[in-house]
NUMINU-103693 format. One line per 3 residues: number of its first residue (from 1); their letters; for each residue x, y, z of C-alpha. Coordinates in steps of 0.25 Angstrom, whole numbers. Example, Ala and Ser with C-alpha at 12.3 -4.5 7.8 and 13.67 -1.06 7.14 Angstrom:
BEGIN
1) as) 49:-18:31; 55:-4:29 $
// end
This chain:
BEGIN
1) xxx) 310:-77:-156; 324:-70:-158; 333:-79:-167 $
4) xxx) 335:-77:-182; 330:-92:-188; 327:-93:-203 $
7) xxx) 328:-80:-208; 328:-82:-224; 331:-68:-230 $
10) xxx) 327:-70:-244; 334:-57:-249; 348:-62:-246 $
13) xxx) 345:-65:-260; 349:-51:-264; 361:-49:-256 $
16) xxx) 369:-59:-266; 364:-53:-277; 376:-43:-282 $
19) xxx) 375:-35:-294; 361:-42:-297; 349:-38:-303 $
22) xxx) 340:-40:-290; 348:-30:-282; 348:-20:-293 $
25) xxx) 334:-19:-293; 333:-19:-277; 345:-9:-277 $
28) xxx) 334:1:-285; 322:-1:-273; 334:5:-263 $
31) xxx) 340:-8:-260; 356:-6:-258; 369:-18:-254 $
34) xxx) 366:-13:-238; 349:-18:-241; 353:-31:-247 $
37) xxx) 357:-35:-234; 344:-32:-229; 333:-40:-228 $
40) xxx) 319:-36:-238; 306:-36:-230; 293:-34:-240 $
43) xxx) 283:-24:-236; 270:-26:-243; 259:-18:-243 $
46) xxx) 244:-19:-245; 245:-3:-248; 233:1:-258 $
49) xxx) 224:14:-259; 210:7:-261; 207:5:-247 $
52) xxx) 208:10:-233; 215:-2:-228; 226:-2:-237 $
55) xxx) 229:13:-239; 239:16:-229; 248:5:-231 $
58) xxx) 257:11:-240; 265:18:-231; 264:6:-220 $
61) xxx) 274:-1:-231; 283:10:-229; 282:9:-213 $
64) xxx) 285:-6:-214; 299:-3:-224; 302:6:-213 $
67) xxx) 301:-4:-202; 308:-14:-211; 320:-6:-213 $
70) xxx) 322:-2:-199; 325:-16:-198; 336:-18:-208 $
73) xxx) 328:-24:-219; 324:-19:-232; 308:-15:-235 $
76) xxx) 303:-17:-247; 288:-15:-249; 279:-21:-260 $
79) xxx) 263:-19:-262; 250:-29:-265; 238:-28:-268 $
82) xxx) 224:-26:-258; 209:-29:-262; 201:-22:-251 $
85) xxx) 190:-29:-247; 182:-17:-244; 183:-9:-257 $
88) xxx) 181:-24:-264; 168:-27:-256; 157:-30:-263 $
91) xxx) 163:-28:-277; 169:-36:-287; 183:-32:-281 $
94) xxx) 179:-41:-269; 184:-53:-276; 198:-48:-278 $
97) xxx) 200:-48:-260; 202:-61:-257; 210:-64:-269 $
100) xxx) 218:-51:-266; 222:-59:-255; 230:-69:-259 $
103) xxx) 235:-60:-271; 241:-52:-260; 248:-63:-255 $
106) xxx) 255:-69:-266; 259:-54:-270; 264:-50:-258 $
109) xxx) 273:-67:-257; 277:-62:-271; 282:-50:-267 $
112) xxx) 288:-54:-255; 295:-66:-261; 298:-61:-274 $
115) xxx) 308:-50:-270; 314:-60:-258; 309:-52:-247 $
118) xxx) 313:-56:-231; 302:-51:-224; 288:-44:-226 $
121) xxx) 279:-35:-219; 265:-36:-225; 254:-23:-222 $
124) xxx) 241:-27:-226; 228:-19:-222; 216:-26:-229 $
127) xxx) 209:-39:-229; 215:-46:-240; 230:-42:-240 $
130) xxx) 233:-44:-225; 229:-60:-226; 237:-58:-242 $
133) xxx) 250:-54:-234; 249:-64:-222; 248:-75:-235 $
136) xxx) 259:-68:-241; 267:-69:-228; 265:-83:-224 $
139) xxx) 269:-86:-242; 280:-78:-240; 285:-84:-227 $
142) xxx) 295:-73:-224; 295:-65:-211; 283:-55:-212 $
145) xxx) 274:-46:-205; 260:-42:-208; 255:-26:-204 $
148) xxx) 239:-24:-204; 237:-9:-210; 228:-7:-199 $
151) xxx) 212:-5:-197; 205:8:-203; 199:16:-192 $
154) xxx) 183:16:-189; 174:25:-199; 165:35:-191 $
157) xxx) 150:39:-194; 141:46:-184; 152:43:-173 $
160) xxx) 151:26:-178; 163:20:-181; 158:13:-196 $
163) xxx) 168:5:-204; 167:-2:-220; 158:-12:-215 $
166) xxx) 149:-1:-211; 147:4:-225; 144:-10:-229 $
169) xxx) 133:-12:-221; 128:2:-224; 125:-3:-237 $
172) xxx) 114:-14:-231; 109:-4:-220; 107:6:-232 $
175) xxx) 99:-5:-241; 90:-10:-229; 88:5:-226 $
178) xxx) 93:9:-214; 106:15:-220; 105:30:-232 $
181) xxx) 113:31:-242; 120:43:-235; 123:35:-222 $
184) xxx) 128:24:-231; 137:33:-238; 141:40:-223 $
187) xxx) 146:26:-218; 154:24:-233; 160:38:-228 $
190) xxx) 166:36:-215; 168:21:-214; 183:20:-219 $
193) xxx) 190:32:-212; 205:27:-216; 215:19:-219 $
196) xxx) 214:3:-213; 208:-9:-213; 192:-9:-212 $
199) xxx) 191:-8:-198; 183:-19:-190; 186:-33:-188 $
202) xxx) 187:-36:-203; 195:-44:-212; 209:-35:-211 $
205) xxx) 209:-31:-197; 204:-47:-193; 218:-50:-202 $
208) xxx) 224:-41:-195; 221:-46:-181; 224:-61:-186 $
211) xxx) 238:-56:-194; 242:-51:-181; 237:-62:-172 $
214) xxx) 245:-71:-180; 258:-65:-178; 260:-59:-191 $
217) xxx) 258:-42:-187; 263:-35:-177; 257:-35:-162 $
220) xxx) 246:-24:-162; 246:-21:-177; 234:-28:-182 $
223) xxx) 225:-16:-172; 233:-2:-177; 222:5:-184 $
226) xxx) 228:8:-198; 231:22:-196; 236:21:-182 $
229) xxx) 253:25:-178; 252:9:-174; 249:5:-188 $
232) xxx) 261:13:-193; 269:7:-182; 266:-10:-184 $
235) xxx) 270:-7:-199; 284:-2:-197; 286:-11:-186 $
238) xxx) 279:-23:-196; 292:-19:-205; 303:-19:-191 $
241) xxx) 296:-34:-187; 297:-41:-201; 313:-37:-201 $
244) xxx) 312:-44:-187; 306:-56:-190; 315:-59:-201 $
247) xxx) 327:-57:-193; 321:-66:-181; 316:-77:-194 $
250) xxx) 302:-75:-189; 292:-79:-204; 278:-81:-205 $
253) xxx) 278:-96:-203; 283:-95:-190; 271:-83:-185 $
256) xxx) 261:-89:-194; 258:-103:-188; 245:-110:-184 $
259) xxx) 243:-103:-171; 247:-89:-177; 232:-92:-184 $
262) xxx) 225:-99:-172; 230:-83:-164; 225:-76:-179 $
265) xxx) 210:-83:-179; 208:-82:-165; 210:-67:-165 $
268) xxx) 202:-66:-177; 190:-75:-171; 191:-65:-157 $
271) xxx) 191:-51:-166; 180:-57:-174; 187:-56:-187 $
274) xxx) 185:-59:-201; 180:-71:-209; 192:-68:-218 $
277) xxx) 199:-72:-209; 196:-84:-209; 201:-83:-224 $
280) xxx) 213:-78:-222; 218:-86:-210; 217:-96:-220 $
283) xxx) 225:-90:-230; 236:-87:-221; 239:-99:-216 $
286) xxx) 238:-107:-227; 249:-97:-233; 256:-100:-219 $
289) xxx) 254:-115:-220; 247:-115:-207; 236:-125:-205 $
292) xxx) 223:-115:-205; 208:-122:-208; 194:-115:-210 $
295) xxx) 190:-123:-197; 200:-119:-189; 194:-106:-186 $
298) xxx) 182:-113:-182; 191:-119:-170; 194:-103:-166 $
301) xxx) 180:-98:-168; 175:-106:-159; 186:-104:-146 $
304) xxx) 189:-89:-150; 178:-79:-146; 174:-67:-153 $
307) xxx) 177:-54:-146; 180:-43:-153; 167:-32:-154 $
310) xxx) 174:-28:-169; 167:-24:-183; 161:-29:-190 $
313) xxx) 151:-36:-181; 156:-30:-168; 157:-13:-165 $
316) xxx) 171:-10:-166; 181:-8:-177; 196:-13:-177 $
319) xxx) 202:0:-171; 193:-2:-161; 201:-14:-156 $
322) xxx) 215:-7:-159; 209:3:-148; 207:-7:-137 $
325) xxx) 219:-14:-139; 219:-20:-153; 221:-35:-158 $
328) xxx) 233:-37:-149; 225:-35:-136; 216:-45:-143 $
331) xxx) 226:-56:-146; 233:-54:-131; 217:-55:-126 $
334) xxx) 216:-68:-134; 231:-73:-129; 228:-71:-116 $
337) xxx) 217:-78:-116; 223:-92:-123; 217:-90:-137 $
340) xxx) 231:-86:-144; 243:-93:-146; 254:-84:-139 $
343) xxx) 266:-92:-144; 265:-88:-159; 275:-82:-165 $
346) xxx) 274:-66:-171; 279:-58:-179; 285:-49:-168 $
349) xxx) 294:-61:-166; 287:-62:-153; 274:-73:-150 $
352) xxx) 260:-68:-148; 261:-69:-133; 274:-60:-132 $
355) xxx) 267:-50:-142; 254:-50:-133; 262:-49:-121 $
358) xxx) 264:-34:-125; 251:-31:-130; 241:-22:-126 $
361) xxx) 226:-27:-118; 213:-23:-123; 210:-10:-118 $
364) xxx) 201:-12:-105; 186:-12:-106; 188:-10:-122 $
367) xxx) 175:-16:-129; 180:-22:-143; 186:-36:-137 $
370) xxx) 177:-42:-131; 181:-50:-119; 182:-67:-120 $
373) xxx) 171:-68:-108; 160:-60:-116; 166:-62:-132 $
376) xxx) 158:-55:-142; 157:-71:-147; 161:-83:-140 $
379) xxx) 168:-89:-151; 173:-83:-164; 165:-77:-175 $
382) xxx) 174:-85:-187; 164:-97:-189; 168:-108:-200 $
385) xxx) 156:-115:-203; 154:-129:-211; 142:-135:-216 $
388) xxx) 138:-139:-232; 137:-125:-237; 151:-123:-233 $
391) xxx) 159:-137:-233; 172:-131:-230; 169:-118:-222 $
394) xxx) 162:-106:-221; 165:-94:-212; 157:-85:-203 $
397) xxx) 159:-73:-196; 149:-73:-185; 154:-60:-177 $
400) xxx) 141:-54:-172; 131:-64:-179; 121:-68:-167 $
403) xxx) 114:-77:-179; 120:-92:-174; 112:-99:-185 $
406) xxx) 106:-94:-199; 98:-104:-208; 92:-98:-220 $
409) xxx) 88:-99:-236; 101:-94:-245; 101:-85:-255 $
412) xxx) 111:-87:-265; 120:-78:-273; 131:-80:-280 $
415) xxx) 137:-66:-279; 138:-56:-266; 131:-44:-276 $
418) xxx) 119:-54:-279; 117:-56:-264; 119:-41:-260 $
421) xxx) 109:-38:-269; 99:-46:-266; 101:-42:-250 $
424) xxx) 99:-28:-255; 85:-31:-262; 81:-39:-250 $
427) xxx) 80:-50:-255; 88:-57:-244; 81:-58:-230 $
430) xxx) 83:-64:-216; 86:-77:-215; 94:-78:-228 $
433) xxx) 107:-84:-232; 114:-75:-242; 124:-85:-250 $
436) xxx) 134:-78:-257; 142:-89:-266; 152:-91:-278 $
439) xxx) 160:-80:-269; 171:-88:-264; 186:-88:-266 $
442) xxx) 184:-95:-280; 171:-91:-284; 170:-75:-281 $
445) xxx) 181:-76:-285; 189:-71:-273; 178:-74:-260 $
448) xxx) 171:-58:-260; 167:-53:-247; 153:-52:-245 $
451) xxx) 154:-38:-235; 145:-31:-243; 133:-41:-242 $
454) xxx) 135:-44:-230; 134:-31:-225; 123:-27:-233 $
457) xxx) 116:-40:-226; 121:-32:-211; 117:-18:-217 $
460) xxx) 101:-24:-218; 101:-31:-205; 103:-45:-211 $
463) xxx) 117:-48:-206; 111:-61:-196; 99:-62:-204 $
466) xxx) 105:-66:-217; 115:-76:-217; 126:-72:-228 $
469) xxx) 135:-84:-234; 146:-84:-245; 157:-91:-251 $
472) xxx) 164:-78:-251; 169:-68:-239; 165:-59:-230 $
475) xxx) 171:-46:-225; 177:-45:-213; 166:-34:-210 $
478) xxx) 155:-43:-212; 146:-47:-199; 132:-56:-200 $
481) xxx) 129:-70:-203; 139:-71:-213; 147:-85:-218 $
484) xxx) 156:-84:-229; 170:-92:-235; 160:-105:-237 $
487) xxx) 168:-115:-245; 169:-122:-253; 163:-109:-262 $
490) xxx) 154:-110:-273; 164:-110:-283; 170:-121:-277 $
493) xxx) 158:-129:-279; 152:-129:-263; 140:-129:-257 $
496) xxx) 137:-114:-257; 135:-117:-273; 123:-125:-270 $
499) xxx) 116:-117:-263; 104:-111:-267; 95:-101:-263 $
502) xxx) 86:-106:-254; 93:-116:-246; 94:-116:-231 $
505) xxx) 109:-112:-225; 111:-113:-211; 121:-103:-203 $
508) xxx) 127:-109:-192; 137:-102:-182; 135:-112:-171 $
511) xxx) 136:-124:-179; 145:-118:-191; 135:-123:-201 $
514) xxx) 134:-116:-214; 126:-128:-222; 114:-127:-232 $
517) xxx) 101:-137:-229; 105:-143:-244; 107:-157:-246 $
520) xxx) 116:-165:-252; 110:-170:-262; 104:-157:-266 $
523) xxx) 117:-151:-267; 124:-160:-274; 113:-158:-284 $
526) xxx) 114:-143:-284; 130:-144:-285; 125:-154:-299 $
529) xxx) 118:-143:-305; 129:-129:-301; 139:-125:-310 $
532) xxx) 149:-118:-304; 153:-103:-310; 167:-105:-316 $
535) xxx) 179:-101:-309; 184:-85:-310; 194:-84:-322 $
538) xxx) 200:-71:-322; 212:-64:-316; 216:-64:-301 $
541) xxx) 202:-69:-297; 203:-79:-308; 214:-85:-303 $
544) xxx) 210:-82:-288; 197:-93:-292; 206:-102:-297 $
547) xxx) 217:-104:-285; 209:-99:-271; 206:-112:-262 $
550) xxx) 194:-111:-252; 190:-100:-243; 191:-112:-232 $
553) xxx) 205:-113:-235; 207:-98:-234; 205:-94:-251 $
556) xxx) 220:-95:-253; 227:-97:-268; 236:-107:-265 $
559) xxx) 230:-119:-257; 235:-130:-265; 232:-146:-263 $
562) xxx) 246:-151:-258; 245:-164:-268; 242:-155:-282 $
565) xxx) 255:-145:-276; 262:-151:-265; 267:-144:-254 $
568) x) 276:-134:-255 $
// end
């Protein structure tokens, strides 16, 4: 695609403006008659000291102004806030990372839009503002690229390569005694070496992989470990392609269509990625206005198989597959092979295919992809299930489970540090359903991860044996037999309300069956006799209780009814 179509540069606005205000101001930021002339491309950056995977991107937004302007455009960088998930965990921060989200989102749209910019390269380097600036860029609508800050290498203990996840679990092998104080503490020592994402297939290296199988980051970038020559490189270069697609009038809409996401959940379902995922595939395309559904996945799940042997259920970390050739060498597997659509349109200007054609195979007896004749899983680890516990949706992440079917009495908790507590007094044992509820998007407020239970559950050799359900989330780094997202939430008055300690809930992989052996009747009389807690009041999350849809429809703050709104 080489002709110029549509190109809508919205700063023009300045050039007319002689001996006006607006140009005062910008002639004090360095701008002079010459810059006018130029194009403005935003750089926004996800930059903040109070975690690993955000760190370094300061200077990253320096690299991309430098790329920017050695294409005859004019960089201006803006900053947002981050809510990391892993310093959040298990504390009443939690509730603050989904909403973060979509806070990220708007300010990044407001940013962008409000000063008239023509172009935007976004660098995101954690869980919640990479799916923010892929909302912000499909609001905005002008021609954007997306730049993952890279993964964080592997920690090293005793010659074993250990990770976040690792201490988490520590904290359950330490209760049930196989674990001292000391080696708990060694693990909390060694497990985060740098800078970068945390580093198995969790929630920001599975958005990574899906941003860049849809298009929307350069070819090869989603691998580069954090603090690799490569990861300096996609940035500038991130900053060179943006000025490029608006020259060729190349915008989101036209790289971000229905296939674009059919390539990003197939490569998620492959690598065995996140259930956020699911979450923020969502997000994103209901900000793209592509058709997206919770049961859409369930269509991949069940023709894509599982083959990446990655973290957190599987032995190797992120880096490892940057080693043997990366996510690229995945996607050109996959492409060969019929699962993706090679005709979609990227942000190199070039389709899929013609990006693919140039890129590297996985390195020759490697042993982190498996191959599609012996898959670590015939189909894909994602599951949607259905059943009268969750009317419209629960997901699982099945990675590594071998239990098929769980049926079991629940116990009932209406907090996570309720449930944790009683798994650390033993009062939860095989067989269980742990039920984690009035957790969701409305009802946490703000759908917590439950990383730090789950663990803890791994940690004392429970992770089959227990089944572990919530209205809320779970980390990227949780494995075992774990169902989260189920909706309609408690808050919202569904099933999961009604359920009582006691009550028999069946697990079903095979079947996707997530029901409870209650009658009708009987809940009906139950759902007489609850009151549900009154809605979150206060502040952002105030406001977050009040506007967030469904976690089935992605936990977005702007699904509107056409007939109270209209269309706009």
């Amino acid at each position: 695609m080489t002709e110029k179509k549509d190109i809508r540069i919205r700063s023009n606005i300045y050039q007319g403006m002689v001996k006006s205000p607006n140009r005062a101001m910008l002639r004090a930021t360095g701008m002079t008659d010459e810059n006018f002339e130029k194009p403005i491309v935003g750089v926004i950056s996800t930059w903040a000291e109070n975690t690993p995977c955000n760190i370094h991107l300061h200077d990253f937004g320096k690299l991309a102004k430098k790329g920017v302007q050695s294409q005859g455009a004019w960089p201006v960088q803006f900053g947002t806030i981050t809510v990391a998930d892993g310093i959040a965990m298990g504390t009443p921060g939690m509730r603050f990372s989904l909403p973060s989200r979509d806070i990220i989102a708007d300010s990044i749209e407001a940013a962008i839009s409000g000063h008239n910019c023509d172009a935007l390269v976004a660098i995101g380097g954690c869980d919640k503002n990479m799916p923010g600036s892929m909302i912000a860029i499909a609001n905005t609508d002008i021609p954007a690229i997306f730049v993952y800050g890279g993964t964080i290498a592997p920690g090293n203990l005793d010659g074993q390569d250990i990770d976040l996840v690792s201490v988490f679990e520590s904290v359950g092998k330490w209760n049930h005694g196989d674990m001292t104080e000391e080696e708990v503490y060694a693990r909390e020592c060694n497990a985060c070496p740098g800078p970068g994402g945390c580093g198995g297939m969790y929630t920001a290296n599975t958005m990574a992989s899906a941003i860049e199988a849809m298009g929307m980051s350069l070819p090869g970038s989603s691998s580069h470990p954090a603090e690799s020559p490569e990861k300096a490189r996609d940035v500038e270069e991130a900053g060179r392609a943006v000025v490029k697609l608006l020259e060729k009038g190349i915008y989101p809409k036209d790289i971000m269509t229905r296939k674009a996401f059919e390539n990003a959940i197939t490569v998620v379902m492959a690598l065995g990625g996140s259930t956020n995922a699911i979450l923020h595939l969502l997000a994103i395309a209901h900000a793209a206005n592509v058709e997206l559904t919770l049961d859409d996945f369930n269509d991949f799940q069940e023709k894509v198989p599982h083959l990446a042997d990655l973290k957190p259920s599987g032995k190797y970390v992120f880096q490892d597959l940057y080693n043997v050739g990366g996510v690229q060498a995945v996607m050109k597997y996959l492409y060969e092979r019929g699962f993706l659509h090679g005709d979609c349109l990227t942000c190199t200007g070039k389709t899929l295919a013609e990006n693919l054609a140039d890129a590297p195979d996985l390195t020759p007896g490697q042993k982190v992809i498996m191959p599609l004749e012996h898959p670590k899983r015939a189909d894909g680890p994602l599951i949607v299930l259905h059943g009268n516990l969750a009317p419209d949706g629960a997901v699982a992440k099945v990675s590594g489970v071998n239990v098929r079917r769980h049926e079991g009495p629940a116990k009932v908790f209406n907090t996570e540090e309720d449930a944790v507590n009683a798994v650390l007094r033993d009062e939860v044992v095989d067989g269980d359903v742990v039920v984690v509820r009035y957790v969701g998007p409305k009802g946490g407020p703000g759908m917590p991860e439950m990383l730090s239970l789950s663990s803890i559950l791994v940690g004392k050799g429970q992770g089959e044996s227990v089944a572990l359900l919530t209205d809320g989330r779970f980390s990227g780094g949780t494995y075992g037999l774990v169902v989260g997202h189920i909706a309609p939430e408690a808050q919202d008055g569904g099933p999961i309300a009604y359920l009582r300690d006691g009550d028999i809930v069946v697990v079903d992989q095979d079947t996707k069956e997530l029901t409870m052996r209650v009658s009708e009747e009987e809940l009906e009389k139950r759902k007489a006799e609850t009151v549900l807690p009154p809605l979150y009041s206060r502040g952002v999350l105030g406001k977050y209780a009040h506007i967030v849809s469904s976690s089935s429809k992605g936990a977005v703050t702007d699904f509107w009814k056409p007939e109270e709104t209209g269309k706009r």
